[in-house]
N, CA and C atoms as an extended XYZ file, in Angstrom:
399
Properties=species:S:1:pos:R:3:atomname:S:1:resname:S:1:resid:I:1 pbc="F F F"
N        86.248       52.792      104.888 N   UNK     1
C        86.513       54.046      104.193 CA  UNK     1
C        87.671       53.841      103.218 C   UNK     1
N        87.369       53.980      102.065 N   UNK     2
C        88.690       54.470      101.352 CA  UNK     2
C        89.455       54.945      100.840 C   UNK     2
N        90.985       55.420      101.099 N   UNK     3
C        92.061       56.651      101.109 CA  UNK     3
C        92.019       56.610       99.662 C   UNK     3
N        91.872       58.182       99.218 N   UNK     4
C        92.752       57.861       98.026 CA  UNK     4
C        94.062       59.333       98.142 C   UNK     4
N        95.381       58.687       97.891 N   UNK     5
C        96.280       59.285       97.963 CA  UNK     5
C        96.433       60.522       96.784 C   UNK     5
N        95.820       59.986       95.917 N   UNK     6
C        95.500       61.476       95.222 CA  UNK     6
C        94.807       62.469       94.802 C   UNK     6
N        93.776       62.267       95.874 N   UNK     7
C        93.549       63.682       96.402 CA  UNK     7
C        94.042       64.781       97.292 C   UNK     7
N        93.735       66.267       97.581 N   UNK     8
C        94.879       66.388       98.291 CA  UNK     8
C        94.092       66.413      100.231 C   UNK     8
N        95.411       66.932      100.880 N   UNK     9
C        94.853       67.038      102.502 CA  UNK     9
C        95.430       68.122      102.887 C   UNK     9
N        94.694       68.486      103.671 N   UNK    10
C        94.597       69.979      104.182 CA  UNK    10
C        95.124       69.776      105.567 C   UNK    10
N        95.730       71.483      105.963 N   UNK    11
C        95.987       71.642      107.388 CA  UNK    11
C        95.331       72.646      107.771 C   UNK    11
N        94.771       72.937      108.368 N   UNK    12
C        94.390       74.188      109.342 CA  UNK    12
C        95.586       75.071      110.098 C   UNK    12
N        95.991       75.884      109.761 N   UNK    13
C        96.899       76.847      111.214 CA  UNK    13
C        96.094       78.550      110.551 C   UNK    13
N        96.198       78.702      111.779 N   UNK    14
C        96.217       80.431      112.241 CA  UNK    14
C        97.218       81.000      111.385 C   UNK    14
N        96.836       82.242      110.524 N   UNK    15
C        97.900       82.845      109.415 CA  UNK    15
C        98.835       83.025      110.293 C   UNK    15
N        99.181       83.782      111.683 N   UNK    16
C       100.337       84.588      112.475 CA  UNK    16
C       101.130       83.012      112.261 C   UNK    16
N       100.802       82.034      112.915 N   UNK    17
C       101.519       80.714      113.063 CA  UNK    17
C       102.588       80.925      111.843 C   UNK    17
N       101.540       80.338      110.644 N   UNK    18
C       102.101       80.151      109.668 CA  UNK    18
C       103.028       81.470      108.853 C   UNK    18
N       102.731       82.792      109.130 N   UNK    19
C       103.744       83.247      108.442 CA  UNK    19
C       105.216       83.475      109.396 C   UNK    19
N       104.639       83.102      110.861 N   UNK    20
C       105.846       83.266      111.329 CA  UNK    20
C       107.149       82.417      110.960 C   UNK    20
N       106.795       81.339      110.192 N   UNK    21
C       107.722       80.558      110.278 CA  UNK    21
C       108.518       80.401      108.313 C   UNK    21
N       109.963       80.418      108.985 N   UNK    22
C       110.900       80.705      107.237 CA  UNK    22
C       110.036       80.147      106.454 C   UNK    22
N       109.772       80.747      105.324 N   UNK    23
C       109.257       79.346      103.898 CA  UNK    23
C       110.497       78.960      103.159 C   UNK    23
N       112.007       79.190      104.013 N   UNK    24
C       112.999       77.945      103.176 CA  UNK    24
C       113.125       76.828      103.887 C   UNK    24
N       112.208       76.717      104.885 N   UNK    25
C       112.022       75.465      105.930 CA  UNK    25
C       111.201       74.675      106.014 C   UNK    25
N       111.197       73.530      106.413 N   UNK    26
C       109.759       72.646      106.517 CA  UNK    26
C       108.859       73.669      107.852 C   UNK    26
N       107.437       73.447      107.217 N   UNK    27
C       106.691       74.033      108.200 CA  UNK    27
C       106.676       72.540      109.195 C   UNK    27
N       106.349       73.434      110.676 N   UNK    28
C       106.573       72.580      111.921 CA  UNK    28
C       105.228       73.100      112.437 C   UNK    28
N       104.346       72.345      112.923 N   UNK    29
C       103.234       72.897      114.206 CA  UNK    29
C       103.779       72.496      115.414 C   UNK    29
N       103.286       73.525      116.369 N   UNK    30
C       103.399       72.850      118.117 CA  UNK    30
C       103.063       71.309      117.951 C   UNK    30
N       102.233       70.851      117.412 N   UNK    31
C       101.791       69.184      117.558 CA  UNK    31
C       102.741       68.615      117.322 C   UNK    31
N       103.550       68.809      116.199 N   UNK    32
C       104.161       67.892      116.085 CA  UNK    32
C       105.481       67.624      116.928 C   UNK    32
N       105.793       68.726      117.911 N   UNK    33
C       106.707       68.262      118.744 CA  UNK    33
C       105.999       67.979      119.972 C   UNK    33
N       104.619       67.984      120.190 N   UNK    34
C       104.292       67.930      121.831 CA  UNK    34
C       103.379       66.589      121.299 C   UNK    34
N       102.832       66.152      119.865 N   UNK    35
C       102.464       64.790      119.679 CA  UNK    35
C       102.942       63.821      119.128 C   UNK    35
N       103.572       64.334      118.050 N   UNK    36
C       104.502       63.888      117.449 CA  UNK    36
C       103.872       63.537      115.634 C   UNK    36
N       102.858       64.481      115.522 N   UNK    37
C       102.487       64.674      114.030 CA  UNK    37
C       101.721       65.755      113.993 C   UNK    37
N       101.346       65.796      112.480 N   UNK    38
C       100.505       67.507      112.187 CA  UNK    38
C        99.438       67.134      111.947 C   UNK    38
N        98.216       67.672      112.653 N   UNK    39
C        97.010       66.974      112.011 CA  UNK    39
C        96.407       67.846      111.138 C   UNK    39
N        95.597       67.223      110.100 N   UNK    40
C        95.154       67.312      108.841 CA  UNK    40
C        93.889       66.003      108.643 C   UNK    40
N        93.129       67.316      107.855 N   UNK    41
C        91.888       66.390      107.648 CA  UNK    41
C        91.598       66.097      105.699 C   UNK    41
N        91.038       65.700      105.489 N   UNK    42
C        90.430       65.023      103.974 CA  UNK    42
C        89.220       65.824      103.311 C   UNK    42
N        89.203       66.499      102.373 N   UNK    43
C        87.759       67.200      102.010 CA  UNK    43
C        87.510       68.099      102.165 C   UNK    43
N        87.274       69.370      101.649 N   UNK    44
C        86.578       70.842      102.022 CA  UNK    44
C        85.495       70.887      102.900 C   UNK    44
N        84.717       69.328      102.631 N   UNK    45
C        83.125       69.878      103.522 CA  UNK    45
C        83.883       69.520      104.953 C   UNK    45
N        84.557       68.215      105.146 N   UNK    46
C        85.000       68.084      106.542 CA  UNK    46
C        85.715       69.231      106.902 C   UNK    46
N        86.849       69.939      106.428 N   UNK    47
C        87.749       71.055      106.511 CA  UNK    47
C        87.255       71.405      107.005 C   UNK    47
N        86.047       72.357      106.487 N   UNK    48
C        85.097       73.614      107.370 CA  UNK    48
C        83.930       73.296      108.396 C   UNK    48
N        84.002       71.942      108.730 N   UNK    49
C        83.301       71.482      109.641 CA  UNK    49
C        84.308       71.135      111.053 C   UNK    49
N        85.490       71.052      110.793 N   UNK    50
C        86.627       70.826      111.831 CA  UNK    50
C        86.992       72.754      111.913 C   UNK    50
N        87.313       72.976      111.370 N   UNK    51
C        87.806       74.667      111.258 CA  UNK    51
C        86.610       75.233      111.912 C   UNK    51
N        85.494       74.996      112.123 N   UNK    52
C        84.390       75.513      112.834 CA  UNK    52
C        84.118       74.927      114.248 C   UNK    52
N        84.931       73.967      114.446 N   UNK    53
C        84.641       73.164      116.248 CA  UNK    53
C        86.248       73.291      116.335 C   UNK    53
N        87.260       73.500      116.171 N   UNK    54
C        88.533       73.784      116.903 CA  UNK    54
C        88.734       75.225      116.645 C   UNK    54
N        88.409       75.558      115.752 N   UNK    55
C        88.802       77.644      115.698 CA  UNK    55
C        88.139       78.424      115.533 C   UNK    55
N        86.557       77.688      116.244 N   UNK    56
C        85.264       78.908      116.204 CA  UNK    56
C        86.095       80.207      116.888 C   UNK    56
N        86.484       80.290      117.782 N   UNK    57
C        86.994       81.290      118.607 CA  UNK    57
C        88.043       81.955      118.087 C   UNK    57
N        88.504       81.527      116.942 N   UNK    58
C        90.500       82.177      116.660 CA  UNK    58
C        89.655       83.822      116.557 C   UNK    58
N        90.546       84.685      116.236 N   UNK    59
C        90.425       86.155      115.964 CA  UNK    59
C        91.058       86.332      114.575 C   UNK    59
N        92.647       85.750      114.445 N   UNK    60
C        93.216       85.710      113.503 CA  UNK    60
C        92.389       85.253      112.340 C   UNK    60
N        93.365       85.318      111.319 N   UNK    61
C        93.246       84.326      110.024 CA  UNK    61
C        93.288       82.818      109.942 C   UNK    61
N        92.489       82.384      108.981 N   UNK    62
C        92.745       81.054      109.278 CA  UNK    62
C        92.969       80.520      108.062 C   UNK    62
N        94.128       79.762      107.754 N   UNK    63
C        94.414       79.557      106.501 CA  UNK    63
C        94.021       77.909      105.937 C   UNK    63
N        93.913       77.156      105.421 N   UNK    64
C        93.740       76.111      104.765 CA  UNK    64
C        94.675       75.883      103.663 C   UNK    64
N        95.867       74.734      104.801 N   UNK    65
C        96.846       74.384      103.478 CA  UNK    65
C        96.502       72.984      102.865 C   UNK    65
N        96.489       73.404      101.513 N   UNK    66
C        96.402       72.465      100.375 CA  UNK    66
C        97.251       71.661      100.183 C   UNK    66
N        97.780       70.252      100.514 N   UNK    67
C        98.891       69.600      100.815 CA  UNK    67
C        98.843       68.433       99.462 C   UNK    67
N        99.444       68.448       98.596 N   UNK    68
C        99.851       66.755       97.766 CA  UNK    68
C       100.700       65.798       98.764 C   UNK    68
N        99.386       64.762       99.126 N   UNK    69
C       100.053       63.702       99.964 CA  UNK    69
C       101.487       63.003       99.053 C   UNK    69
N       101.475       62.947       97.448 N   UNK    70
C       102.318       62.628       96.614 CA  UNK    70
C       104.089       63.727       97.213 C   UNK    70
N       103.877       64.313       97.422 N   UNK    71
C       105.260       65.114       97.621 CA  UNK    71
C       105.599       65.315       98.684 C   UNK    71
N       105.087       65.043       99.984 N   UNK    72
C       105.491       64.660      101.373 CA  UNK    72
C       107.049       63.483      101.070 C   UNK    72
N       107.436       64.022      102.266 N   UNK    73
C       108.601       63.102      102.626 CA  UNK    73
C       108.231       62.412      103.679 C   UNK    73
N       107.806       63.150      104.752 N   UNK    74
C       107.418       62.405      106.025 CA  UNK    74
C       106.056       60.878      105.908 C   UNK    74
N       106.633       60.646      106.606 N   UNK    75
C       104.905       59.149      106.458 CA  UNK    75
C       104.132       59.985      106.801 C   UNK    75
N       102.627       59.800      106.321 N   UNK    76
C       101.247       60.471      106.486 CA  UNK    76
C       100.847       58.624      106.841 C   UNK    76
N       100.054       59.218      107.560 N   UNK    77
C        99.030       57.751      108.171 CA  UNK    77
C        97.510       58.534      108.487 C   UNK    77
N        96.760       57.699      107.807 N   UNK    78
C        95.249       57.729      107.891 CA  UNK    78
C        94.705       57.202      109.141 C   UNK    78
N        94.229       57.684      110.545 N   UNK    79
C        94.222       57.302      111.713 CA  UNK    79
C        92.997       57.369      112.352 C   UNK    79
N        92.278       57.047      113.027 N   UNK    80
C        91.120       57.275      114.047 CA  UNK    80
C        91.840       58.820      114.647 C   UNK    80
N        90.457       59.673      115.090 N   UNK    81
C        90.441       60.928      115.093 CA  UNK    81
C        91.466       61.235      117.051 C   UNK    81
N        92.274       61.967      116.897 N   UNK    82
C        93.048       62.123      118.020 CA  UNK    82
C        93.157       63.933      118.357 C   UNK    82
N        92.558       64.229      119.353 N   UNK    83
C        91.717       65.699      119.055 CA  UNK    83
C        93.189       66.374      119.523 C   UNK    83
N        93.617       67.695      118.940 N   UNK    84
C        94.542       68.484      119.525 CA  UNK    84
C        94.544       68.765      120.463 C   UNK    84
N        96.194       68.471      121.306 N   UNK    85
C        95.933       68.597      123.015 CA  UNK    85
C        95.764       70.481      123.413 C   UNK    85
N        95.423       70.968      122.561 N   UNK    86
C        94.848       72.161      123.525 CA  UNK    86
C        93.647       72.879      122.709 C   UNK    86
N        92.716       72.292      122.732 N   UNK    87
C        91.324       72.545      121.618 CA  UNK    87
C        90.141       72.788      123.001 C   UNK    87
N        89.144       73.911      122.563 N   UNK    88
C        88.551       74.360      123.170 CA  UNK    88
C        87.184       73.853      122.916 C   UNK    88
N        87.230       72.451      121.932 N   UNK    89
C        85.681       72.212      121.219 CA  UNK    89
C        85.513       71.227      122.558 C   UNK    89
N        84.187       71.153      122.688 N   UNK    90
C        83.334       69.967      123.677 CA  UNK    90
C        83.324       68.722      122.789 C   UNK    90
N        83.238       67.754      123.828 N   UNK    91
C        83.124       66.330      123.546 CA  UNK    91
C        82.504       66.135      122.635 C   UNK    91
N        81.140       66.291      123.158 N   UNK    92
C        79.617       66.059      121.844 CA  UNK    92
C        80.619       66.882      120.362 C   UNK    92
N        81.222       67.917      120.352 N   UNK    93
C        81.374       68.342      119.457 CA  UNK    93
C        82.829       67.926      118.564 C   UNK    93
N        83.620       67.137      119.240 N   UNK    94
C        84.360       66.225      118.465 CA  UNK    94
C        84.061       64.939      118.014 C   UNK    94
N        83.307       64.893      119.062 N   UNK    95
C        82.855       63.435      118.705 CA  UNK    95
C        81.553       63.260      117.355 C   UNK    95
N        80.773       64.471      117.089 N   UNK    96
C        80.140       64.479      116.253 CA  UNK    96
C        81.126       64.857      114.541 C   UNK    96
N        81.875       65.606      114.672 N   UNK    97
C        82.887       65.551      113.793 CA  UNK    97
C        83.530       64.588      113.038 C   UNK    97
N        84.002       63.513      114.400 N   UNK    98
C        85.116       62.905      113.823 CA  UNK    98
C        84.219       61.207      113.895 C   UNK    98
N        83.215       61.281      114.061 N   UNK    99
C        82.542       59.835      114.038 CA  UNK    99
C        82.765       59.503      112.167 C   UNK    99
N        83.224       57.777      112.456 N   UNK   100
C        83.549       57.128      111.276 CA  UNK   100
C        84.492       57.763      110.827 C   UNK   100
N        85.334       58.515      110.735 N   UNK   101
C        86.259       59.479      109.955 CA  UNK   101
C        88.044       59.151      110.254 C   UNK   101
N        88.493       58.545      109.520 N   UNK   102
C        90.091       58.752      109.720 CA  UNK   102
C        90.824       59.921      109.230 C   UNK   102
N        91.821       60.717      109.828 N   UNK   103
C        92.279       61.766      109.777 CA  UNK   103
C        93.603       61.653      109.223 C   UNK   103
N        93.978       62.113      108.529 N   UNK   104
C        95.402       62.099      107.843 CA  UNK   104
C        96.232       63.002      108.915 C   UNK   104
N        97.290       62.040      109.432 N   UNK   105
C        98.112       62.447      110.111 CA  UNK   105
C        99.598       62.406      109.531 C   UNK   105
N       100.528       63.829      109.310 N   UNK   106
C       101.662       63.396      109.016 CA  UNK   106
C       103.030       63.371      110.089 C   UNK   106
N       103.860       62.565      110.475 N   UNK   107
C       104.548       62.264      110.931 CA  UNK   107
C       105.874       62.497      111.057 C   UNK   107
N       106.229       64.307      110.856 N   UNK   108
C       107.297       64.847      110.747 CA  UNK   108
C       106.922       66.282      109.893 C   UNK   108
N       107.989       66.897      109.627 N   UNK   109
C       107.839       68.136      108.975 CA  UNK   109
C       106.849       68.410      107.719 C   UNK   109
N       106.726       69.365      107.611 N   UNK   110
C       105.605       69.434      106.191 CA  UNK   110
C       106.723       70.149      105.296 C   UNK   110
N       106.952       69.421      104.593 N   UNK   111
C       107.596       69.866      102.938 CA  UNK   111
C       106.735       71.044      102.541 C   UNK   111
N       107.224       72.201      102.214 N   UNK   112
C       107.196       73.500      101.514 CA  UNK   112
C       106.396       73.211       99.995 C   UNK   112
N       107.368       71.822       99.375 N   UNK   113
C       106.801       71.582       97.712 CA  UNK   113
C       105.605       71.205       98.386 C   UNK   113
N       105.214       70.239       99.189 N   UNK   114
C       104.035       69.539       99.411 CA  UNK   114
C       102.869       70.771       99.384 C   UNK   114
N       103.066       72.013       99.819 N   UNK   115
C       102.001       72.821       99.900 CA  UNK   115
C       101.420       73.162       98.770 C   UNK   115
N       101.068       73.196       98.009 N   UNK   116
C       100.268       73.369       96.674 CA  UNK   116
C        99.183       74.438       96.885 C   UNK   116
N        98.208       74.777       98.241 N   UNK   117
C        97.764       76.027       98.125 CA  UNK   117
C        97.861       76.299       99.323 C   UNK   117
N        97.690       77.901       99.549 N   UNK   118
C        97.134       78.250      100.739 CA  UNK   118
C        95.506       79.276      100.783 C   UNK   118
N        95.363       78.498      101.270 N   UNK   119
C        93.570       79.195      101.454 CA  UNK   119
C        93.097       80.004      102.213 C   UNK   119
N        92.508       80.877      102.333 N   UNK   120
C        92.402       82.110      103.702 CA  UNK   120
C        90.730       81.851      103.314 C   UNK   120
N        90.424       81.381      104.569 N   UNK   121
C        89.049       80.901      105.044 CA  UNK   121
C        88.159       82.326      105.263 C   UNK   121
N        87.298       82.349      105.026 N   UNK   122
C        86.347       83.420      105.012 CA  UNK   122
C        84.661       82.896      106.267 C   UNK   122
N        84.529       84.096      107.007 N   UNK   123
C        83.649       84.423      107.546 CA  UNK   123
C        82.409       84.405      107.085 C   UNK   123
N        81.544       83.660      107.302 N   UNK   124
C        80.032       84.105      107.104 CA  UNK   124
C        79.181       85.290      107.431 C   UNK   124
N        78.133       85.093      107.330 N   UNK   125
C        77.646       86.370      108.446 CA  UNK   125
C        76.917       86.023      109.949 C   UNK   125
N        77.020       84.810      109.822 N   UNK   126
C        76.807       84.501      111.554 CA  UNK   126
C        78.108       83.828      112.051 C   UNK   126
N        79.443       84.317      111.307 N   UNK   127
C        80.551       84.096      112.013 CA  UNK   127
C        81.065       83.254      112.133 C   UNK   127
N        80.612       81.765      111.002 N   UNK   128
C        81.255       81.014      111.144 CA  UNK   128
C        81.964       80.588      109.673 C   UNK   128
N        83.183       79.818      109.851 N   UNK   129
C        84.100       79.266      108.671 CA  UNK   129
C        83.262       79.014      107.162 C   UNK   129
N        83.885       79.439      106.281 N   UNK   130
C        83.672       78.853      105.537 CA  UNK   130
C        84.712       79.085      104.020 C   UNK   130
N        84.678       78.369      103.289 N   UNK   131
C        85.381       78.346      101.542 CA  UNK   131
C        85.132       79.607      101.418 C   UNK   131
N        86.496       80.156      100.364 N   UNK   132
C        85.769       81.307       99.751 CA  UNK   132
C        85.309       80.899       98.486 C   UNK   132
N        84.457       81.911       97.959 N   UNK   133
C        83.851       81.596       96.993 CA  UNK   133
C        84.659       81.691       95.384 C   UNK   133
């Protein structure tokens, strides 16, 4: 597979997450202090194919941050798929996800500049994730 650093990478969090936290601060997820990085995936089609097997269930919002790997401070590493330790998707269903696929993992805080968009994921009509239009 090959990275290209300039495109961008996305995060998935729940809007409550994310607005709870200052925007004069690096954003922090639970992962990255209970794993020790933020995971993030590559691509809109993967995006809404991961956003649909870890947060079929959210209620909330679900936002899609638009990240320039270029303006990170922290190391990002491109990794074999390492599923979030508290995800409600089945095996078959990570494992169909993340087959062949390295995941951009970053390795400390997320820089504020690094965010370039935020996306509010939209509902279908059988309820599942998708782009807005």
């Amino acid at each position: 597979m090959t990275i290209n650093l300039f495109l961008p990478i996305y995060h998935l969090a729940p809007a409550s997450d994310y607005r709870r936290q200052p925007l004069d601060q690096p954003y922090q997820t639970p992962t990255l202090a209970e794993e020790g990085f933020i995971h993030c995936t590559a691509g809109a089609e993967k995006l809404v194919e991961i956003a649909n097997i870890y947060f079929a269930d959210l209620r909330d919002e679900l936002f899609a941050l638009e990240i320039d790997p270029a303006r990170l401070t922290a190391p990002l590493r491109f990794e074999p798929p390492i599923a979030p330790a508290h995800t409600a998707a089945s095996p078959a269903q990570r494992a169909a996800a993340e087959r062949d696929t390295l995941f951009p993992h970053i390795y400390g805080p997320l820089d504020r500049q690094a965010i370039v968009n935020c996306i509010a994921l939209q509902r279908d009509s059988a309820g599942r994730w998708q782009m807005p239009e």
